[in-house]
N, C-alpha and C positions, 0 to 999 in steps of 0.2 A: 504494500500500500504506500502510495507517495503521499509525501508532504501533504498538499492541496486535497485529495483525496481523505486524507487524514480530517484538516478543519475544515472542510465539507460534512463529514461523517460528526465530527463533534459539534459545528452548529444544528446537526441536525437532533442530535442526542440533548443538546441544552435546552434546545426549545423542546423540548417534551418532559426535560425535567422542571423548567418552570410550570408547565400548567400541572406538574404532577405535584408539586411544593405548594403551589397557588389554590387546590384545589384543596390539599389537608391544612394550610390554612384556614380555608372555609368552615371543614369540621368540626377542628379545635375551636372556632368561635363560636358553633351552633351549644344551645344550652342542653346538657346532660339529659336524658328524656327519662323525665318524672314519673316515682315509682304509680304503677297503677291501683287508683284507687280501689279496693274493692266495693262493687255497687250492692247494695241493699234489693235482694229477691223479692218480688210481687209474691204475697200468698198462693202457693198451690191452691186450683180448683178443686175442688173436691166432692165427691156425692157423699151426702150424707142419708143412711138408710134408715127411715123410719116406723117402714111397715109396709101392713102391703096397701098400694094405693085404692084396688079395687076388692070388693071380698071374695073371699075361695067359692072355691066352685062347690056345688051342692056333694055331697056323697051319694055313691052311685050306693043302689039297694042288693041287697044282702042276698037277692033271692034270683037264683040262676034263669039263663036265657028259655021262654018254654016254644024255645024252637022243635021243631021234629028231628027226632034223630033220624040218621042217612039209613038209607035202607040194608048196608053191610052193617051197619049196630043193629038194626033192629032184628035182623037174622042172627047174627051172636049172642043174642042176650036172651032170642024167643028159646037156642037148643045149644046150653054150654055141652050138653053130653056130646053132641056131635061133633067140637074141637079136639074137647078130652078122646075122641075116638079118631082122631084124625093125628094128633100128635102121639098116642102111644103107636100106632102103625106105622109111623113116621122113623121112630124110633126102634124098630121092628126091624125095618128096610134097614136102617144104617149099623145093629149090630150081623144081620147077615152079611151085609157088603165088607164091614171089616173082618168075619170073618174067612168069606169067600179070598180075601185077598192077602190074606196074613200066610 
């Protein structure tokens, strides 16, 4: 680097050092940033529960639906023997079958 080349390079280096001196200047006289107040909270909204606004519902009655039972209840219930006679058969078939196959 020559001479001229040199203070070419250095005035260009000074003038960026002044605006960078001229600029913390500026800093150094802005005032301290004051510590933050803390601000005082608006009361929470809040529900408060008093009851109930409208009244309960009535109680439903005690006493069962006198719907018709479906016509497979009313066939179970007119001949239990005839379950009881379909489940011991039942039972018939599945100790044969274990032990036809045992």
């Amino acid at each position: 680097m020559s001479q001229p080349e040199a203070r070419a390079w250095w005035a260009d280096v000074e003038d960026l050092r002044e605006r960078i001196e001229l600029r913390r200047e500026a800093e150094d006289r802005t005032p301290a940033p004051v510590a933050a107040v803390p601000r005082v909270a608006a009361p929470r909204r809040t529900v408060q529960i008093t009851g109930r606004p409208v009244s309960a519902p009535a109680p439903r009655p005690l006493v069962t639906s006198r719907q018709r039972p479906t016509r497979v209840m009313d066939a179970a219930t007119r001949r239990p023997d005839r379950i009881a006679g379909w489940a011991a058969l039942l039972g018939l078939v599945l100790v044969l079958v274990s032990t036809a196959t045992h």
